[in-house]
N, C-alpha and C positions, 0 to 999 in steps of 0.2 A: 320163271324167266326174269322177272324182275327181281329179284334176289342174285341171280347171277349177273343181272345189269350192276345192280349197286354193290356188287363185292370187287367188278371189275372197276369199275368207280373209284372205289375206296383205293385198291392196290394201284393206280393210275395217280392219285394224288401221295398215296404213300412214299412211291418211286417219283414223283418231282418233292417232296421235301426230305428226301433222303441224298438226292445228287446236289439238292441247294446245300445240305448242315454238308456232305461230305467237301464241297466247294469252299465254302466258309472256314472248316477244321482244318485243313490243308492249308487255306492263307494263314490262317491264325497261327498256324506252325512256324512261321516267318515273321509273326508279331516284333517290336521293338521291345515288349514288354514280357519278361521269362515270367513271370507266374501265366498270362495269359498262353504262352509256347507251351508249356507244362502241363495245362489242361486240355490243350487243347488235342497234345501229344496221346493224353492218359485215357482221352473220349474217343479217339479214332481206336487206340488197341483198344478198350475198353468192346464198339462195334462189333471191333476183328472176330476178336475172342468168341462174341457171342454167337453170332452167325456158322463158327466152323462145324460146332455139332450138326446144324439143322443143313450146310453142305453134306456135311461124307453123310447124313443120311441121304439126302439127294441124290447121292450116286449112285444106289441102288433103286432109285425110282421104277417103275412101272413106264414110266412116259421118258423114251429114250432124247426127247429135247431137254427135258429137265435134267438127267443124267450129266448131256452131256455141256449145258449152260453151269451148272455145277463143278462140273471138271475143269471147264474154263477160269470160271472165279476160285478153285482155291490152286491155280496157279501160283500166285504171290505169294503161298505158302512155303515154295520149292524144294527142299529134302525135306522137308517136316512133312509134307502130302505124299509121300513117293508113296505108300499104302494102296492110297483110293488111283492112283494111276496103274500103278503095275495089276490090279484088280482090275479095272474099265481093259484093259488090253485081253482080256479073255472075257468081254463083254458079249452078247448074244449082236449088237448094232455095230455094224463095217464102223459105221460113220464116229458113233464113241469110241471107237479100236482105235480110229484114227487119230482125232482128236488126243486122247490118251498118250499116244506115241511123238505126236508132235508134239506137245505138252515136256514131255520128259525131257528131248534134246533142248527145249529154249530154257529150261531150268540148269544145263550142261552138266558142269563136274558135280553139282552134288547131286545129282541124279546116277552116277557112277556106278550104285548096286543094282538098278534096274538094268545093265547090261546082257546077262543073262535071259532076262524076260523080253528085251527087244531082239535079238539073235533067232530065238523061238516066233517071233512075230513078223520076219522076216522072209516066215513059210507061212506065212495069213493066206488064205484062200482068198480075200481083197486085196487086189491089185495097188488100191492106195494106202492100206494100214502098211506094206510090204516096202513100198515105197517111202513113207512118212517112220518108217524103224529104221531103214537105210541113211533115211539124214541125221534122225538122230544120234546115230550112232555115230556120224562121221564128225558130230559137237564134241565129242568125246575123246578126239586124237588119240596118242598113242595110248591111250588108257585103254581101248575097246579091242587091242588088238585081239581078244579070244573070240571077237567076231568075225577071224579075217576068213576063216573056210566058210562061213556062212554068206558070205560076203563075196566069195569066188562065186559061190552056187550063185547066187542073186545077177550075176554078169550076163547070165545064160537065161534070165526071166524074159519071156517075152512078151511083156510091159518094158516101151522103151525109158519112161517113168523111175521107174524101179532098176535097171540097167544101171541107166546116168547116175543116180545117186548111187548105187554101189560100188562105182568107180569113183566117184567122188569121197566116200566116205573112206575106200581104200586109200587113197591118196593123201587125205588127212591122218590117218593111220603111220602114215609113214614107211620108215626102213623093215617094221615089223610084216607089214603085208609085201614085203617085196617076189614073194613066193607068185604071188598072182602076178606076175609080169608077164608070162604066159598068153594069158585071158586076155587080160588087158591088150597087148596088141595086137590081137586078133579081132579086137572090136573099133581099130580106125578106123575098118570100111561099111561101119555099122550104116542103117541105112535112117536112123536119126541123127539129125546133129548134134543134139545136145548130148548123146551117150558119145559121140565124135570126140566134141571140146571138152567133157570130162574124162576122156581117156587121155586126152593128149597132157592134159593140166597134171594125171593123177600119174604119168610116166614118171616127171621128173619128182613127184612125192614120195615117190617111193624107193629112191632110189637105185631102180636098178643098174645090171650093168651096161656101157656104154652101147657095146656090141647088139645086145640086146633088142635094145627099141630103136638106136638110132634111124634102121629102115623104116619102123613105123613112124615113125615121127620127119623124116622125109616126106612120107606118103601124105602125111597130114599135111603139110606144108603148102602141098597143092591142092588141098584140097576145095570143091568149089563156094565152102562158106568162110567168109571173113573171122567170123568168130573161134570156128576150128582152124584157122592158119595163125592167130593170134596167138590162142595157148600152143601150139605148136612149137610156135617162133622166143615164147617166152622160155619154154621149156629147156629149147635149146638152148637156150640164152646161161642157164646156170645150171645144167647138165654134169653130175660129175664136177662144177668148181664151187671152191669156196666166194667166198664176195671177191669181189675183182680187189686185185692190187696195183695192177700199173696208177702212178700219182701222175697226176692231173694238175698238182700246184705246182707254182714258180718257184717259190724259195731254195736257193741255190745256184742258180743259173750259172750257166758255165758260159766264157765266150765263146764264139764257135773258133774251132783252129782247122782251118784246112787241111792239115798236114798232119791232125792227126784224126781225121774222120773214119769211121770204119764204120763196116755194115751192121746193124745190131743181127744178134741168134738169136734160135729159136729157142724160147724160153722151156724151160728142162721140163716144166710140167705142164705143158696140154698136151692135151690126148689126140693123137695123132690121127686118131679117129671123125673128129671132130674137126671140119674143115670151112674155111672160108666160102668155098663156094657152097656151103648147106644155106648160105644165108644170102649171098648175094643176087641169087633171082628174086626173093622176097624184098627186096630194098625198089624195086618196080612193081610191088601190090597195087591193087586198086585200096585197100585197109590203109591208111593214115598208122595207125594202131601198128598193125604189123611191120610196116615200115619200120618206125623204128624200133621195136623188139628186134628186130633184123640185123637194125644200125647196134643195137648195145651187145648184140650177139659178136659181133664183130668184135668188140671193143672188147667183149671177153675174153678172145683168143689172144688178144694181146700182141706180141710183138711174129707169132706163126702167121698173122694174117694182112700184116703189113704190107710187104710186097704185093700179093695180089690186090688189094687197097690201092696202092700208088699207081698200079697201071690200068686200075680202070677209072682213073680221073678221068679218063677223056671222053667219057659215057654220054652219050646223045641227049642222053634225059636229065636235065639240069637238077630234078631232085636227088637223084642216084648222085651225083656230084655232090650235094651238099651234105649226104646222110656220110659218105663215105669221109668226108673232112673232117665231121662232126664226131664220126669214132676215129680217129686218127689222132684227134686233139684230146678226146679221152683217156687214150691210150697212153697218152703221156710222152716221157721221154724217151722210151722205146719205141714211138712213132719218128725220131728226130730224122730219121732219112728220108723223110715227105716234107722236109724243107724246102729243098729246091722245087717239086711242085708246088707247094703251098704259092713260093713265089710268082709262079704261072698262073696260079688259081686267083691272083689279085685284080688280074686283068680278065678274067671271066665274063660273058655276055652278060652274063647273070647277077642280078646285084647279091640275090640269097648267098648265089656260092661266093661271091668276095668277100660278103659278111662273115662267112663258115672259115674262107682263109686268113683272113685278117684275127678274128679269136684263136685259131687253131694254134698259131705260130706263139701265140702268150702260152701255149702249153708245152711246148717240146722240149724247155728245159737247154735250150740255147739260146745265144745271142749272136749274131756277124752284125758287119757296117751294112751288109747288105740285105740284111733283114730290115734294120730299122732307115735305111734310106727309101725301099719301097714301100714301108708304112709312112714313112711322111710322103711321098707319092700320094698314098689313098687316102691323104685328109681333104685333099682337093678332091676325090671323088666325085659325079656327082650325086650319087644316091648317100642322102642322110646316116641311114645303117652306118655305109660301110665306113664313112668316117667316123661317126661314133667307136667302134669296135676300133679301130686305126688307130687313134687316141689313147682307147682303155688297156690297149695291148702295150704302148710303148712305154705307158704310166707303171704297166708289170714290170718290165725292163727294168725299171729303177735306173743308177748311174748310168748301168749301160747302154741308156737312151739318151744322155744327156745332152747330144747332138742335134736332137729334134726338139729341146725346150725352145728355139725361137720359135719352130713353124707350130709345135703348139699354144704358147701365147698369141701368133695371132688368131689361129681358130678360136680360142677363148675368147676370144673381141669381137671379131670380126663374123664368123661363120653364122649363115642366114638361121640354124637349124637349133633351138635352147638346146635341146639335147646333148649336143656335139659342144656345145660352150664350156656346159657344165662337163661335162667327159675329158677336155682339155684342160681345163682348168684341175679336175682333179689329179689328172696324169701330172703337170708341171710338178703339185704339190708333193705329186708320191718322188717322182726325180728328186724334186728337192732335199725332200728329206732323207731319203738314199744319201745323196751328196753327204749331206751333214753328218750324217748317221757312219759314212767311210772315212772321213776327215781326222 
């Protein structure tokens, strides 16, 4: 007993002056002084080296904590250990199984040949090793795809654990797993949520086609957890498009000519499938989050979802008002026909939505007298915001605001609010320099 006292002893001060030199050799690698860096570099591999024998012995330990404390530390080995890992995965202990499999995915691509061996580990009679080969494998993106049948079968595990990550791994997989689109939307009415929000996340990962999941991912939409109407809503959001195009910046600006205004069309490429109203009950979530997923989903559709955007300004619920502004200004200058509301929306009970209309208008890519005479209107405001934005908006303008440089030099003096001083003060400058700049 006492011999096992004093060996526990000794190994107890062994491991505090092992974590003090590796504390020590670590700083000293940051030394001022390169011969000290150098040595200190040469003592820590020097450790390494030494140690990795008496690990991958360890892995075949007798005592499955040693095994798998072993497994853990030659982690930082990563492709150079793939040996003692894909070996622990047909280990007699769930728990080293496991270990082993989580292991290989946080090492990622150079773990790559262990593919095969996680695929097979994916029909682990442990519900967690099963589980813990599904995430790894999904660190592996389109690389894994010879995992993707193994990967269907795993959708149908009833471990909702193993589910979730199998739709997740598919989804990182990509346009290769698109085959499983199938599966996948038959499990949004899964009765976990987490296999829920990974099926919704893993729809648009995989590309399929529109037709396809758009029903299920309605379905999701409503569904009663925040977090599966979020990926839903994201989903939607870039569904089938590439990154949004409509521009959002000024540069160019046209004056507005009445006479020659016309309606903008419907832009040749969205998917006609794909509709405003998929999103506009979502813009009244109780989710913050989804909200606006909602609001950018909009803004994707671009100039097909405009009109229904302009006519539901008049929405009871003042956030719904400000989110719909918010992608309208996004949208750019194919939003320009939500001018004339924009100018309605100045005068809003609501300071949020003045503030949404007063930026929005520096977006559309026009200018009239009577745009920038009800921005000098909303310097006098009296909420802060909206004259700040009032200001930042006519400063966009360039010469074409040059009408409003007195009423913003006095805001620049005068206005109670630094914000709104500085914001005028800057707008005069940007005018100015316009001026100059057209001269």
């Amino acid at each position: 007993m006492e011999d096992i006292a004093a060996r526990r002893e000794e190994i107890n001060s062994l491991s505090d002056i092992a974590l003090n030199a590796t504390v020590t050799l670590n700083r000293a690698m940051s030394d001022d002084d390169s011969v000290v860096r150098w040595r200190s570099a040469s003592a820590v591999t020097a450790v390494h080296a030494a140690t990795v024998p008496q690990l991958l012995t360890a892995v075949t330990s007798n005592d499955p904590e040693v095994r798998r404390l072993a497994i853990s530390s030659l982690r930082g080995l990563g492709a150079n250990a793939l040996a003692p890992f894909v070996q622990a995965l047909r280990d007699d202990d769930a728990r080293m199984r496991q270990a082993a499999a989580v292991t290989l995915g946080q090492i990622g691509l150079g773990a790559i040949d262990a593919v095969p061996q996680l695929v097979t580990a994916l029909a682990d009679a442990d519900a967690r090793v099963r589980a813990a080969a599904a995430f790894s494998l999904s660190t592996f993106g389109p690389h894994a795809m010879e995992a993707v049948p193994a990967l269907r079968t795993a959708l149908s595990d009833e471990f909702a654990a193993v589910r979730a990550r199998a739709a997740f791994a598919l989804g990182q997989i990509g346009p290769s797993a698109r085959r499983a689109a199938e599966e996948l939307v038959r499990l949004v009415s899964d009765p976990d949520v987490s296999v829920r929000s990974n099926v919704a996340s893993a729809l648009g990962g995989i590309g399929a086609d529109t037709a396809v999941v758009l029903p299920a991912l309605r379905h999701a939409m409503n569904d009663e957890d925040s977090g599966v109407r979020r990926c839903a809503a994201a989903t939607l959001a870039v569904i089938d498009r590439g990154e949004a195009t409509a521009d959002s910046i000024v540069p160019g600006l046209k004056v507005f000519d009445p006479e020659q205004w016309a309606e903008p069309t419907i832009a040749a490429d969205v998917k006609p499938s794909l509709e405003a109203a998929d999103f506009m009950a979502q813009l009244e979530d109780a989710d913050a989050d989804v909200r606006w997923k909602a609001s950018h989903g909009l803004e994707q559709l671009g100039s097909s979802a405009v009109p229904e955007m302009i006519a539901s300004l008049n929405h009871r619920n003042p956030a719904v008002r400000r989110l719909l502004i918010v992608a309208l200004g996004r949208v750019g200058a194919e939003a320009r026909a939500a001018m004339p509301a924009m100018l309605v929306a100045l005068h809003d009970v609501n300071a949020d939505v003045r503030c949404a209309a007063a930026d929005c208008l520096g977006h559309l890519g026009i200018v009239s007298r009577t745009m920038v005479q009800a921005l000098v209107q909303s310097l006098r405001d009296p909420n802060a915001e909206v004259r700040r934005y009032a200001a930042t908006t006519l400063g966009r303008f360039g010469q074409l605001a040059r009408e409003s440089t007195t009423a913003l030099q006095i805001a620049s003096i005068s206005d109670i609010a630094a914000k709104v001083r500085t914001a005028a003060q800057t707008a005069v400058q940007r005018i100015n320099e316009s001026l100059v700049g057209a001269a």
